[in-house]
MOPAC internal coordinates of N, CA, C and O (Angstrom, degrees):
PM7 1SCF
backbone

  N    0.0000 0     0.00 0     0.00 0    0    0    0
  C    1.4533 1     0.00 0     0.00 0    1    0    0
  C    1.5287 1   111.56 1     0.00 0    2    1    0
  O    1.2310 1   122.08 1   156.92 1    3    2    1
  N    1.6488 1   113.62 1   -23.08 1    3    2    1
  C    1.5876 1   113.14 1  -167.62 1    5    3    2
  C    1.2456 1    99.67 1   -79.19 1    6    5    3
  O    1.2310 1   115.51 1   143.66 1    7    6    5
  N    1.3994 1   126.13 1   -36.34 1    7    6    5
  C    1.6756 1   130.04 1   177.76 1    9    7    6
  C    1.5902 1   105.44 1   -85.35 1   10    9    7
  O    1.2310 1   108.66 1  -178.87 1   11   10    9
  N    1.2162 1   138.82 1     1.13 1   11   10    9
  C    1.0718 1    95.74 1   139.77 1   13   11   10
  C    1.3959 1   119.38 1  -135.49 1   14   13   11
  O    1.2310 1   119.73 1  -119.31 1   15   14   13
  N    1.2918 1   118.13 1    60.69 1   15   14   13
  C    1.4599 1   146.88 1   124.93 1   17   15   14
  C    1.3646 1   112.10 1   -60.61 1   18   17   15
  O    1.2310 1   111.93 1   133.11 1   19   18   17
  N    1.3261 1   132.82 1   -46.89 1   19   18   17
  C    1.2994 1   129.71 1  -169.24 1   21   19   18
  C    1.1621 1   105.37 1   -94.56 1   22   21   19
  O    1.2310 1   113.16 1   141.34 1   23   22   21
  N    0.9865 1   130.53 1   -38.66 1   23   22   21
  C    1.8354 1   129.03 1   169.85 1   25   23   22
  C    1.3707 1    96.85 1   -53.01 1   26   25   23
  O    1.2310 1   109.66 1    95.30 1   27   26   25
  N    1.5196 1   137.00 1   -84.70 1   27   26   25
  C    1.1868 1   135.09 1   165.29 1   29   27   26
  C    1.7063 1   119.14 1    -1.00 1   30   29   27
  O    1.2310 1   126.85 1   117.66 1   31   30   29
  N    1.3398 1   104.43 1   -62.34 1   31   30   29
  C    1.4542 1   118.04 1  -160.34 1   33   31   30
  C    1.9743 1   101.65 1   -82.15 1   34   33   31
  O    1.2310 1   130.88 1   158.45 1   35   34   33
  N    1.4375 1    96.60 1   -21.55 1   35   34   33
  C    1.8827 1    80.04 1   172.34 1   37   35   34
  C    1.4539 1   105.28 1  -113.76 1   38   37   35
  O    1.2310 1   115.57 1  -168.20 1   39   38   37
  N    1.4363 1   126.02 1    11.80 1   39   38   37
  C    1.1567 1    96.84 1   155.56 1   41   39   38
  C    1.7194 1   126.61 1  -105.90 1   42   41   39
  O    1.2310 1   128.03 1   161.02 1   43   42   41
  N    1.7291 1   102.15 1   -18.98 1   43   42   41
  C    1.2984 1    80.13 1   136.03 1   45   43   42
  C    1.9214 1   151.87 1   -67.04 1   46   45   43
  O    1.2310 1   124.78 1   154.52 1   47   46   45
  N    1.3803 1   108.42 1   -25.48 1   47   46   45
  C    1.3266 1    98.52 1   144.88 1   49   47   46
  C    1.3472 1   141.32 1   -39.12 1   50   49   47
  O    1.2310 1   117.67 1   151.71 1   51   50   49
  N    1.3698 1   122.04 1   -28.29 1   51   50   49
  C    1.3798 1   140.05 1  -143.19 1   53   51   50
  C    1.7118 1    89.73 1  -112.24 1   54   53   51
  O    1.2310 1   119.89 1   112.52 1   55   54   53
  N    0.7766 1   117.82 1   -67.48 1   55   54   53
  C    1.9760 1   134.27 1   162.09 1   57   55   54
  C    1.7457 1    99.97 1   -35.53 1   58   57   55
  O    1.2310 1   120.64 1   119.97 1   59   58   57
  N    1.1340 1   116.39 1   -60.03 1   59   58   57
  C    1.8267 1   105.91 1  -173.21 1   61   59   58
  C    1.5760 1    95.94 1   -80.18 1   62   61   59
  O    1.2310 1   118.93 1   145.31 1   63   62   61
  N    1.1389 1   119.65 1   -34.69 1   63   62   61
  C    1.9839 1   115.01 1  -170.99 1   65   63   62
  C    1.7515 1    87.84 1   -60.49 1   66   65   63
  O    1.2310 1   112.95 1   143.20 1   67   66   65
  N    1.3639 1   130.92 1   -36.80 1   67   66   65
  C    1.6130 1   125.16 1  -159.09 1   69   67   66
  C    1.9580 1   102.33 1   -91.46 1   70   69   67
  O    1.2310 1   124.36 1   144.05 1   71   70   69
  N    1.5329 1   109.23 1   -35.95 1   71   70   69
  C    1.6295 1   108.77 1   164.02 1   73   71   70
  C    1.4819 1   117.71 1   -50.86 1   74   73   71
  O    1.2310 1   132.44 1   116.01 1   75   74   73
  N    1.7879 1    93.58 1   -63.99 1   75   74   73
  C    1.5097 1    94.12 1   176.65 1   77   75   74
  C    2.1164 1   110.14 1   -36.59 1   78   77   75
  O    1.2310 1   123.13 1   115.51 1   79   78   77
  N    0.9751 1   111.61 1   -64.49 1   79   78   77
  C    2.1341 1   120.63 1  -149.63 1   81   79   78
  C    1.5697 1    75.01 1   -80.40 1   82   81   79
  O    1.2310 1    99.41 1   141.48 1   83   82   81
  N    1.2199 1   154.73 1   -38.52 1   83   82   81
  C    1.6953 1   137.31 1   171.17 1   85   83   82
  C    1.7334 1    85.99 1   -48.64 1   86   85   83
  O    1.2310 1   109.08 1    86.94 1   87   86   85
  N    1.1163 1   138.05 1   -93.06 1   87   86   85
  C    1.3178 1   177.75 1   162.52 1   89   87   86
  C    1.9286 1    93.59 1    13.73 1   90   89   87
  O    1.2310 1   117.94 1    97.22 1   91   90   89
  N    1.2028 1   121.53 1   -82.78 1   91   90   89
  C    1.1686 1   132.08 1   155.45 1   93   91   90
  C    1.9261 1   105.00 1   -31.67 1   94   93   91
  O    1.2310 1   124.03 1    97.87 1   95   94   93
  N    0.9385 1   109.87 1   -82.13 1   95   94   93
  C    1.5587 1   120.12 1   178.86 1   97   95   94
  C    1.8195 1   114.26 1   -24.07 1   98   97   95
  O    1.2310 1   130.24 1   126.86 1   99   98   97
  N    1.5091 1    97.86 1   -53.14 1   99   98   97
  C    1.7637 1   101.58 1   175.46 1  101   99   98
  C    1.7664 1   110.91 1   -75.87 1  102  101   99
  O    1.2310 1   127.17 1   159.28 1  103  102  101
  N    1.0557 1   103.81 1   -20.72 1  103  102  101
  C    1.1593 1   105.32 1  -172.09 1  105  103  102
  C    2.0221 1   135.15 1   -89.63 1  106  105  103
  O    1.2310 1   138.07 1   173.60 1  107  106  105
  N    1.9008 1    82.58 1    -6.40 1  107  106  105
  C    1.5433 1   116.31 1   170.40 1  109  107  106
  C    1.3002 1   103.27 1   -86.80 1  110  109  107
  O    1.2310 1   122.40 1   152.36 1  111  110  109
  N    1.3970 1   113.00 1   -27.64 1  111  110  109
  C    1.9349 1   125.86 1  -168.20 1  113  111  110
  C    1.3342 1    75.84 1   -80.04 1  114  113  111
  O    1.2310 1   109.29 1    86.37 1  115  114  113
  N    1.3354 1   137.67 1   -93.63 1  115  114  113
  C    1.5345 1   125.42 1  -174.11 1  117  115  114
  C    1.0256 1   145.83 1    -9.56 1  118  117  115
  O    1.2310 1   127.03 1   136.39 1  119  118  117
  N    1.4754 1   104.08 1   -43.61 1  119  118  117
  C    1.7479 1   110.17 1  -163.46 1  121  119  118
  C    1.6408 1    88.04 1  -101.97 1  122  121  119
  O    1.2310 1   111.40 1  -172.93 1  123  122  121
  N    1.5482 1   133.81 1     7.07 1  123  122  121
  C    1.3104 1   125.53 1   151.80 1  125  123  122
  C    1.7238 1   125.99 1   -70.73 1  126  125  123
  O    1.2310 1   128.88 1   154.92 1  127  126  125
  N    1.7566 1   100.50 1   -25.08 1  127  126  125
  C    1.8873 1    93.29 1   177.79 1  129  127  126
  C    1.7829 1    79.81 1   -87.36 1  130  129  127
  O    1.2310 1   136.90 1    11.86 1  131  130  129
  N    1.6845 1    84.88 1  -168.14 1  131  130  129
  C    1.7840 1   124.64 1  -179.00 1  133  131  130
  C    1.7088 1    98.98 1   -56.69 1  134  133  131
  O    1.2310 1   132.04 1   -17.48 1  135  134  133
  N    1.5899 1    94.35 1   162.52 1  135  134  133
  C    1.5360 1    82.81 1   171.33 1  137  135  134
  C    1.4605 1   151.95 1   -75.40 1  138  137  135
  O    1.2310 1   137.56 1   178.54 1  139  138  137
  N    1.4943 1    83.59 1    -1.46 1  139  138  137
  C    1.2535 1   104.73 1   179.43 1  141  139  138
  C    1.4328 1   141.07 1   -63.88 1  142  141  139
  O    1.2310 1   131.00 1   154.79 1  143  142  141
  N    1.9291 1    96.38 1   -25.21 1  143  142  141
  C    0.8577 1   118.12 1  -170.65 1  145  143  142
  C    1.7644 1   109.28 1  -100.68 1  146  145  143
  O    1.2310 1   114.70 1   175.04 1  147  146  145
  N    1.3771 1   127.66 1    -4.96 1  147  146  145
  C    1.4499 1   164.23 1   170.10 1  149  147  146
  C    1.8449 1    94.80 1   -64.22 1  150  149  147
  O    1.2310 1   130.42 1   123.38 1  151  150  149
  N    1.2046 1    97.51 1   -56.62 1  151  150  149
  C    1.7174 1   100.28 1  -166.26 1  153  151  150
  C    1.3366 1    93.95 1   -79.04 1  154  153  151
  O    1.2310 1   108.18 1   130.24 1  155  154  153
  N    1.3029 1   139.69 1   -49.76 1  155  154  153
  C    1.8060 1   142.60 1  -168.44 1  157  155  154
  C    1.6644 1    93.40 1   -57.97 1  158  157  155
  O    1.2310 1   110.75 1   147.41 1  159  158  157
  N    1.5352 1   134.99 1   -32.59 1  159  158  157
  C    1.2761 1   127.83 1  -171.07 1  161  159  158
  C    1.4541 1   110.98 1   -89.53 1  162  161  159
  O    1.2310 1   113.32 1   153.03 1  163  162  161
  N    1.5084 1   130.24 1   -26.97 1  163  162  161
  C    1.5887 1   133.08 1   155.57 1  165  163  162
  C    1.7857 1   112.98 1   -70.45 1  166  165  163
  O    1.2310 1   127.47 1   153.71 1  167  166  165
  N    1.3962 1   103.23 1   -26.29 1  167  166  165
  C    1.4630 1    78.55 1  -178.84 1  169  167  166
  C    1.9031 1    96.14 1   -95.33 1  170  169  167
  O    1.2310 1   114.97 1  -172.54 1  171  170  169
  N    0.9611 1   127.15 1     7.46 1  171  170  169
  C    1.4635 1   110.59 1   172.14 1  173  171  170
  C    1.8237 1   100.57 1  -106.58 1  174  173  171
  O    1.2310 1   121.55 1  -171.12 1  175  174  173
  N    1.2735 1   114.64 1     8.88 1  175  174  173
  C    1.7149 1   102.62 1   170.21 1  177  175  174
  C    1.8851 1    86.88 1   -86.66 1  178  177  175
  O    1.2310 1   119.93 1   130.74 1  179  178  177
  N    1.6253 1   117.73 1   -49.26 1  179  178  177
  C    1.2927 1   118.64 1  -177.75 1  181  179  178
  C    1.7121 1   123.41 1   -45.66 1  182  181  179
  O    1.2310 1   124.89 1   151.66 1  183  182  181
  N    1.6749 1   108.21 1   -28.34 1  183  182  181
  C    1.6542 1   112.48 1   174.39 1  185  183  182
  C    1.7724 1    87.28 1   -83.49 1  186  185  183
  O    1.2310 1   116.10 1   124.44 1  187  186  185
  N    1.1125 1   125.02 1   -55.56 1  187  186  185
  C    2.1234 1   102.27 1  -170.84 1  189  187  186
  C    1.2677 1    94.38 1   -34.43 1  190  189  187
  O    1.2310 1   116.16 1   110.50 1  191  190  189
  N    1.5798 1   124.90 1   -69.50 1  191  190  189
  C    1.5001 1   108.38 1  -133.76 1  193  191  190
  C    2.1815 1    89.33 1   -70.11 1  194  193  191
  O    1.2310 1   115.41 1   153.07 1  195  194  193
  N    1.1469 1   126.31 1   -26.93 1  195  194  193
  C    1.4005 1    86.89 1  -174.17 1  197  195  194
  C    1.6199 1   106.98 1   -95.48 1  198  197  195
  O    1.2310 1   121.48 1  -174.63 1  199  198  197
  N    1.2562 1   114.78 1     5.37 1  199  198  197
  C    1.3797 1   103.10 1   164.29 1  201  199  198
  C    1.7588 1   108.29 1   -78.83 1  202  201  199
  O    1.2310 1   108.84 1   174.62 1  203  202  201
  N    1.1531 1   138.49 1    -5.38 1  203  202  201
  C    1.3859 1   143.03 1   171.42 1  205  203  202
  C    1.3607 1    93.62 1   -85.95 1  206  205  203
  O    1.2310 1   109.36 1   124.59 1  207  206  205
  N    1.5678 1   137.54 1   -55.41 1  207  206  205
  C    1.2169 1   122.72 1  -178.36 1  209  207  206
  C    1.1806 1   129.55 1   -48.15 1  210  209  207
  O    1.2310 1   114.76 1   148.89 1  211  210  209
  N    1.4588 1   127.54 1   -31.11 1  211  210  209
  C    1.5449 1   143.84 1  -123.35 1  213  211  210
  C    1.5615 1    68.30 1  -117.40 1  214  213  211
  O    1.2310 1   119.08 1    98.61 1  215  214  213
  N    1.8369 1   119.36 1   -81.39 1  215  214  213
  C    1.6917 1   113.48 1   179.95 1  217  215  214
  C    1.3460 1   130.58 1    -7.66 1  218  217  215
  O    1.2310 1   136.49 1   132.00 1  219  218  217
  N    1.4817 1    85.68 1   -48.00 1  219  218  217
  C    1.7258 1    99.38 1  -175.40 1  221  219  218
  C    1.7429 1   106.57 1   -80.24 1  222  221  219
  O    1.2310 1   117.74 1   138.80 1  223  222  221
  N    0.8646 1   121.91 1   -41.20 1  223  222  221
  C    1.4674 1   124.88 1   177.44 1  225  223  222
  C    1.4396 1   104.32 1   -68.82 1  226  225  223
  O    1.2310 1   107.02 1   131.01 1  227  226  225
  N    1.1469 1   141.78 1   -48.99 1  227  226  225
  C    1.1111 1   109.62 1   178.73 1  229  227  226
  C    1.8238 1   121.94 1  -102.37 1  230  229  227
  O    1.2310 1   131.89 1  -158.00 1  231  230  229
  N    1.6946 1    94.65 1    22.00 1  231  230  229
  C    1.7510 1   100.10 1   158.21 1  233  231  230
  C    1.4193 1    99.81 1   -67.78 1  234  233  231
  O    1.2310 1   115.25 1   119.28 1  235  234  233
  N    1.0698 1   126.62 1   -60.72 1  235  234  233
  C    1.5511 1   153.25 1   172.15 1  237  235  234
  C    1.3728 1   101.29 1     0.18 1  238  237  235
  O    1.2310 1   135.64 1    93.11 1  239  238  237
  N    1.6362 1    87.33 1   -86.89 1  239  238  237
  C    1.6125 1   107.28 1   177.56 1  241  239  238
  C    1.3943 1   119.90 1   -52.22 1  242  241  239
  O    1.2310 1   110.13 1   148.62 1  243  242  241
  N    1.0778 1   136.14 1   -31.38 1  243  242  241
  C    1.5374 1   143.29 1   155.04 1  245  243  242
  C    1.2192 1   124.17 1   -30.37 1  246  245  243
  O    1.2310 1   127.49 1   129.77 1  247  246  245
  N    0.9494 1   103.18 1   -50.23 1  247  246  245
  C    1.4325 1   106.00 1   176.08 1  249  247  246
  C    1.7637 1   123.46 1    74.28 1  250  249  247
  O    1.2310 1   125.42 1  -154.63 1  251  250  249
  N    1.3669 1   107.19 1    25.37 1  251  250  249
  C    1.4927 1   136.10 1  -167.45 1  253  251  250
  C    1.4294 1    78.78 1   -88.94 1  254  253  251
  O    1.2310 1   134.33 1   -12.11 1  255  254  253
  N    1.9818 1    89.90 1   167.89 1  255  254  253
  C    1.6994 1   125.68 1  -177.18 1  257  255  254
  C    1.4127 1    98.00 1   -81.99 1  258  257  255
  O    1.2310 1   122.44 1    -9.58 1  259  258  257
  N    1.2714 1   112.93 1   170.42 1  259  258  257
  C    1.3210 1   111.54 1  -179.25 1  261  259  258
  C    1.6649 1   108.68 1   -88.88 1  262  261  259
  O    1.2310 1   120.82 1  -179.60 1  263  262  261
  N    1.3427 1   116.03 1     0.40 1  263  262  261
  C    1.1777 1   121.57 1   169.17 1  265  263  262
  C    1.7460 1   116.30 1   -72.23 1  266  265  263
  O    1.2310 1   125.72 1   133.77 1  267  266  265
  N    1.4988 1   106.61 1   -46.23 1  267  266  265
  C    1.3925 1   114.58 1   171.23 1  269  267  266
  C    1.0425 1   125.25 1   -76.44 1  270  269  267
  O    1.2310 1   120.26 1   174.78 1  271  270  269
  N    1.4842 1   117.12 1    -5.22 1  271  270  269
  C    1.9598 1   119.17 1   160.24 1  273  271  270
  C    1.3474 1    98.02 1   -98.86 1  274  273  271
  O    1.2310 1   110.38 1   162.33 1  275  274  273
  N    0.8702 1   135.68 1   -17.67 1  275  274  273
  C    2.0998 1   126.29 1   157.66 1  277  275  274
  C    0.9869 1   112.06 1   -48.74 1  278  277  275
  O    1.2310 1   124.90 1   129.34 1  279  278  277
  N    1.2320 1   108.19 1   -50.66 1  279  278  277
  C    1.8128 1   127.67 1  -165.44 1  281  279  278
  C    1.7811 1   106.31 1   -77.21 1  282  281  279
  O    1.2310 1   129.40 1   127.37 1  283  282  281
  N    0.8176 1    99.49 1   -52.63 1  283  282  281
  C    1.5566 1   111.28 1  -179.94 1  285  283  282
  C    1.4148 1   100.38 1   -56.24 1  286  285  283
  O    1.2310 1   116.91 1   102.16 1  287  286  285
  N    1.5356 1   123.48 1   -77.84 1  287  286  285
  C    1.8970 1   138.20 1   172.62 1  289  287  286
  C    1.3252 1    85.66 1   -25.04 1  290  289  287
  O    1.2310 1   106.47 1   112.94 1  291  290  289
  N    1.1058 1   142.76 1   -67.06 1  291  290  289
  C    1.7335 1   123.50 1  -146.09 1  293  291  290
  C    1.5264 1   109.79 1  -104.42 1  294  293  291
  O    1.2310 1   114.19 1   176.68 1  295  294  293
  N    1.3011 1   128.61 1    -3.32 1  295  294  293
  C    1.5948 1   127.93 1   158.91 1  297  295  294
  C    0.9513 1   117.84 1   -67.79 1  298  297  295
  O    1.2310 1   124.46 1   139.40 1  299  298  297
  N    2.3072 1   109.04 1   -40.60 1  299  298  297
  C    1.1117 1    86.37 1  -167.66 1  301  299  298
  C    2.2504 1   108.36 1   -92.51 1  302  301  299
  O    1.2310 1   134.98 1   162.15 1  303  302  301
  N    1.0516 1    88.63 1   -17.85 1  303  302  301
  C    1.8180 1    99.56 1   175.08 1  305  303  302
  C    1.6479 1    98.77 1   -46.09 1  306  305  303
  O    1.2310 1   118.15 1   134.71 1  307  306  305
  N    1.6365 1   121.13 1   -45.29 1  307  306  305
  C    1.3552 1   113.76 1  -166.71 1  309  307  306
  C    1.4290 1    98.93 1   -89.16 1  310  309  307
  O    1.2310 1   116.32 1   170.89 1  311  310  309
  N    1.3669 1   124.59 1    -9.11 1  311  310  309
  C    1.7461 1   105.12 1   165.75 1  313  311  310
  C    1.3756 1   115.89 1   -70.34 1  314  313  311
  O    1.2310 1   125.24 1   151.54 1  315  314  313
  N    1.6941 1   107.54 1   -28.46 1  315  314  313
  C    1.0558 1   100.98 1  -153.65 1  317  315  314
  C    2.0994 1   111.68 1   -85.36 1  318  317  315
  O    1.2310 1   127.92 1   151.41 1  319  318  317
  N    1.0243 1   102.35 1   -28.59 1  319  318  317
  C    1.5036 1   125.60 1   124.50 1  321  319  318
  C    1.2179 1   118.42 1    21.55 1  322  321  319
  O    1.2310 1   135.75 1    67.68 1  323  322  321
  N    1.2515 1    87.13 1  -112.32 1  323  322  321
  C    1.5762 1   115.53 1   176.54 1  325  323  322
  C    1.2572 1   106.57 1   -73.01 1  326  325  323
  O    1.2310 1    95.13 1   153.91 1  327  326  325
  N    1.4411 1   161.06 1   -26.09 1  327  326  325
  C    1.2913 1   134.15 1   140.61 1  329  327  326
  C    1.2696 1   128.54 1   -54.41 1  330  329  327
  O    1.2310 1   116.46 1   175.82 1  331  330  329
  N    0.9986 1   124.34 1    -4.18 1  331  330  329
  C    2.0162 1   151.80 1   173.53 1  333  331  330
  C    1.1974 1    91.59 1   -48.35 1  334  333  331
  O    1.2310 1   131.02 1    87.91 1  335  334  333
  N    1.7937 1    96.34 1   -92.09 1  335  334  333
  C    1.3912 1   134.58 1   179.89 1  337  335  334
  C    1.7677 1   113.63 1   -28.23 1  338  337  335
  O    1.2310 1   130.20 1   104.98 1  339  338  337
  N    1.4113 1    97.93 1   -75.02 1  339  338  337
  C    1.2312 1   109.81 1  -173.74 1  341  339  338
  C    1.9539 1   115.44 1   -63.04 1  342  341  339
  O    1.2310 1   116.89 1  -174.54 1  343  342  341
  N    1.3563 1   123.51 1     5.46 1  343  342  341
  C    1.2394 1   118.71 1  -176.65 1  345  343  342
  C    1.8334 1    81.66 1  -114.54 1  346  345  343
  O    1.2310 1   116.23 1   134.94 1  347  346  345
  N    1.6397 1   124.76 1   -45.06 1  347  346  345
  C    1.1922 1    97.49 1  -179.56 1  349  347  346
  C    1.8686 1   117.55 1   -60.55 1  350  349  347
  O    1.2310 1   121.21 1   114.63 1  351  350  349
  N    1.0229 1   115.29 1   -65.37 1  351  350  349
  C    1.2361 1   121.10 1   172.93 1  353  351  350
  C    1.7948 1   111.67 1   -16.86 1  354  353  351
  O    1.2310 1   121.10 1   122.65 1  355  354  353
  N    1.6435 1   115.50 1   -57.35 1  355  354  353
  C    1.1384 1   116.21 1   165.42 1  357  355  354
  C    1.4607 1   128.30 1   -46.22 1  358  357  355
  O    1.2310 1   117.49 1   131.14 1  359  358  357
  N    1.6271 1   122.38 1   -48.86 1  359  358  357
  C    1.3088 1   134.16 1  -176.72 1  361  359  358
  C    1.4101 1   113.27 1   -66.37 1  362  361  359
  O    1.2310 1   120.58 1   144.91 1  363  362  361
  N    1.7535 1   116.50 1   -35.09 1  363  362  361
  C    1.1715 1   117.41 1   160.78 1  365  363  362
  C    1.6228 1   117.91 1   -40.03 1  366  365  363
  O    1.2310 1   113.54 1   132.06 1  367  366  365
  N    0.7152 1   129.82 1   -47.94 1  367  366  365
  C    1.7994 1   129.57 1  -171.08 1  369  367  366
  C    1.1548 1   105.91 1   -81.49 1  370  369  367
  O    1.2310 1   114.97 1   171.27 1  371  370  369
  N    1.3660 1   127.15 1    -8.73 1  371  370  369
  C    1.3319 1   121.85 1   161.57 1  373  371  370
  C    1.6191 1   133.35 1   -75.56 1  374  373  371
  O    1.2310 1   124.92 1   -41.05 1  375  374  373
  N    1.4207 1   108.16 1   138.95 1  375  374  373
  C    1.8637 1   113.31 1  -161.81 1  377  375  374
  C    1.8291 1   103.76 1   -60.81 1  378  377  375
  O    1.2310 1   132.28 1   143.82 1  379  378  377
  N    1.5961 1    93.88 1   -36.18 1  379  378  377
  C    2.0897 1    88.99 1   167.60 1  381  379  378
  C    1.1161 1   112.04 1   -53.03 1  382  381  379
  O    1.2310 1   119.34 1   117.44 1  383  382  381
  N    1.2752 1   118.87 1   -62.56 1  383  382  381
  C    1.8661 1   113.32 1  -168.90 1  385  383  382
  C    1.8551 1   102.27 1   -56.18 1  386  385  383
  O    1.2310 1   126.75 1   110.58 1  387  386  385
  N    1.2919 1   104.62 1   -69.42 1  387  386  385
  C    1.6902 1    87.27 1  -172.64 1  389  387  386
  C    1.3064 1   130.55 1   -42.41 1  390  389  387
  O    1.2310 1   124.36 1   143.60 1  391  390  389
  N    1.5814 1   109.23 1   -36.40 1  391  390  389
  C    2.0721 1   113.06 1   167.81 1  393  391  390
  C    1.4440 1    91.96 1   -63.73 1  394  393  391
  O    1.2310 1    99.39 1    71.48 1  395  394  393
  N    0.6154 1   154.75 1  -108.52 1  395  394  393
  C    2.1571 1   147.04 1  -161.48 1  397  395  394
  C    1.7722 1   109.68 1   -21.11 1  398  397  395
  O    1.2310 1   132.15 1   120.60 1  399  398  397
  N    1.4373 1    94.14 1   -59.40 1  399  398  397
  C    1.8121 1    97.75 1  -153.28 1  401  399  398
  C    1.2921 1    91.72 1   -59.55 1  402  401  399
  O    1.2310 1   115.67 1   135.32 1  403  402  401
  N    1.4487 1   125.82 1   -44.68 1  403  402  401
  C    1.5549 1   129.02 1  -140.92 1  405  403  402
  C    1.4128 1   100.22 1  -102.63 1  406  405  403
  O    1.2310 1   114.68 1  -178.57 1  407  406  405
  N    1.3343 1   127.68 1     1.43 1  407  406  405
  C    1.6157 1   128.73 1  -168.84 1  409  407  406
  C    1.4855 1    89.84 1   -80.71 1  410  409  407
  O    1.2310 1   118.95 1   131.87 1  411  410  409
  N    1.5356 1   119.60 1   -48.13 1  411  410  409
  C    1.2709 1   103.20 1  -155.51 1  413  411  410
  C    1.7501 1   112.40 1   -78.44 1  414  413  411
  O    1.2310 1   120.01 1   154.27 1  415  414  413
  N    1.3732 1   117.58 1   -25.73 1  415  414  413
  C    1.1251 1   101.10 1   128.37 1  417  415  414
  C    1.5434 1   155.22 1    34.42 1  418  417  415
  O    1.2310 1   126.32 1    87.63 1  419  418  417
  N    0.9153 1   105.45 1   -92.37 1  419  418  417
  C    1.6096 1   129.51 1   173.60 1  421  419  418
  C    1.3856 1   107.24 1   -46.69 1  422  421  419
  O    1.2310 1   126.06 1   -25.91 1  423  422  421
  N    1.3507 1   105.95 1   154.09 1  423  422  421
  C    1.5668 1   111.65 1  -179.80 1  425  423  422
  C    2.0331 1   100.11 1   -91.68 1  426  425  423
  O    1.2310 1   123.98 1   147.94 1  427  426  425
  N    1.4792 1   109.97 1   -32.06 1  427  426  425
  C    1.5003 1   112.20 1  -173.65 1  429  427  426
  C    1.5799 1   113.79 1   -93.05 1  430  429  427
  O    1.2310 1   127.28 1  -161.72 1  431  430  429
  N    1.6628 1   103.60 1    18.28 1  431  430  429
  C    1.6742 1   105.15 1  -172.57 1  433  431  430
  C    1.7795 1    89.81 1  -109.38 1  434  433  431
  O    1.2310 1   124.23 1   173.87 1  435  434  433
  N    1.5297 1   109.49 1    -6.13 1  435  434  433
  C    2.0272 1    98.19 1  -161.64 1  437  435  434
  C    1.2535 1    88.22 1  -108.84 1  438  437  435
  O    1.2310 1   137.62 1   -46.49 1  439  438  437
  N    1.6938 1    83.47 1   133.51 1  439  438  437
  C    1.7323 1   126.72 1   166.37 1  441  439  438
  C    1.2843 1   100.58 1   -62.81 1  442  441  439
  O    1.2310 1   119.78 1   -42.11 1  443  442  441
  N    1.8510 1   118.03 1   137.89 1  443  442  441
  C    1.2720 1   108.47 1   163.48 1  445  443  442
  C    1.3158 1   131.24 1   -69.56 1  446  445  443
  O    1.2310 1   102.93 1   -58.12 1  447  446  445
  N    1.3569 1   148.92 1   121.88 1  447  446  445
  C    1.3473 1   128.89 1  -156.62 1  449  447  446
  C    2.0263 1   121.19 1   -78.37 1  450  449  447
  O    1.2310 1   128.68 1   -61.90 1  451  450  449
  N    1.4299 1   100.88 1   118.10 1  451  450  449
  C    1.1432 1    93.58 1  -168.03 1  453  451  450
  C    1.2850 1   133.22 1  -123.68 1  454  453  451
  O    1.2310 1   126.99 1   -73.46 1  455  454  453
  N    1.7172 1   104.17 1   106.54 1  455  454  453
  C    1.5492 1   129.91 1  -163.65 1  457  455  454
  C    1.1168 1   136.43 1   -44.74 1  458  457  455
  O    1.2310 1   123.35 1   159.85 1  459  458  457
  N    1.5983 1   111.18 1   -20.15 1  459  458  457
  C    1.4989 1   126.41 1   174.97 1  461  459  458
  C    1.4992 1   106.61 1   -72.85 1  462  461  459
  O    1.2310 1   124.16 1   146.80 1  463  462  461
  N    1.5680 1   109.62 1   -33.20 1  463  462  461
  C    1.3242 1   105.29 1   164.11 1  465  463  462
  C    1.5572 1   137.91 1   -50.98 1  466  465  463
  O    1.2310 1   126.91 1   136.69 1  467  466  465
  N    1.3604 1   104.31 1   -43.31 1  467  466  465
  C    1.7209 1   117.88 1   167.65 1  469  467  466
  C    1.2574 1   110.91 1   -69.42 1  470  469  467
  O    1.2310 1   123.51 1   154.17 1  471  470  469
  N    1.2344 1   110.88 1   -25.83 1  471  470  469
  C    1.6934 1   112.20 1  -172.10 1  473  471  470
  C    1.6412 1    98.87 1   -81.12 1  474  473  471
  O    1.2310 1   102.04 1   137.54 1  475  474  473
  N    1.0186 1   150.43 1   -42.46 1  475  474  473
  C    1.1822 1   151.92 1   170.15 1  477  475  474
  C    1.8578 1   109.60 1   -62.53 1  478  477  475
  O    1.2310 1   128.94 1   141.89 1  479  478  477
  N    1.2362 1   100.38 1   -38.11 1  479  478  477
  C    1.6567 1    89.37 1   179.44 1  481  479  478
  C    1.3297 1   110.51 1   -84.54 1  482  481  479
  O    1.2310 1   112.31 1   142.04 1  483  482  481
  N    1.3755 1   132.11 1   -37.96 1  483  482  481
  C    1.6543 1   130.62 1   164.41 1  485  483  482
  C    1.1033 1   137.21 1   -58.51 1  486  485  483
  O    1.2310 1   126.03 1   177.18 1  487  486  485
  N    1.4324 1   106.02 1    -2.82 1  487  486  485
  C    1.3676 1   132.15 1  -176.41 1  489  487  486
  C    1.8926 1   114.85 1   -42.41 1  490  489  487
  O    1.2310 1   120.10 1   180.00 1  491  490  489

């Protein structure tokens, strides 16, 4: 049982260490458009978590096996998935994303990075 507690316990580690760097990763893609579009990506992490709540509440109410809320949890996680994917993939080919994604890019769009600055805020 102690081994596989620990198998358990690092691969969920291993699963949130890979959410988290997805997580960070979409969220660098973000803070490249306007700000507007920065706030539409926190308030749709804020609709997952209560669309995960709401799932669960009305698995609840269902009154299903725990086999058919397994089944259900991962149809709908892999729809949600693949409409992820497939809307980024889509937005890619769009002329908005490349003026944002690809500006930064540029060799005449980068700020020099400047350290005295961090050094004063870490202080």
């Amino acid at each position: 049982q102690n081994t596989f507690l620990i198998i358990l316990l690092i691969l969920v580690f291993i699963v949130n260490a890979a959410a988290i760097f997805i997580q960070a990763i979409f969220t660098g893609l973000a803070s490249l458009f306007p700000m507007k579009y920065m706030q539409t990506m926190v308030a749709g992490q804020a609709m997952s978590g209560l669309f995960a709540a709401f799932t669960k509440i009305f698995s609840l109410l269902g009154h299903r096996t725990l086999i058919n809320n397994v089944f259900i949890f991962f149809f709908l996680a892999n729809l949600v998935l693949i409409i992820t994917f497939s809307l980024y993939f889509y937005i890619r080919k769009k002329p908005f994303y490349s003026k944002y994604a690809n500006a930064s890019n540029s060799l005449e769009n980068n700020v020099p990075l400047n350290l005295s600055l961090f050094g004063k805020i870490f202080q």
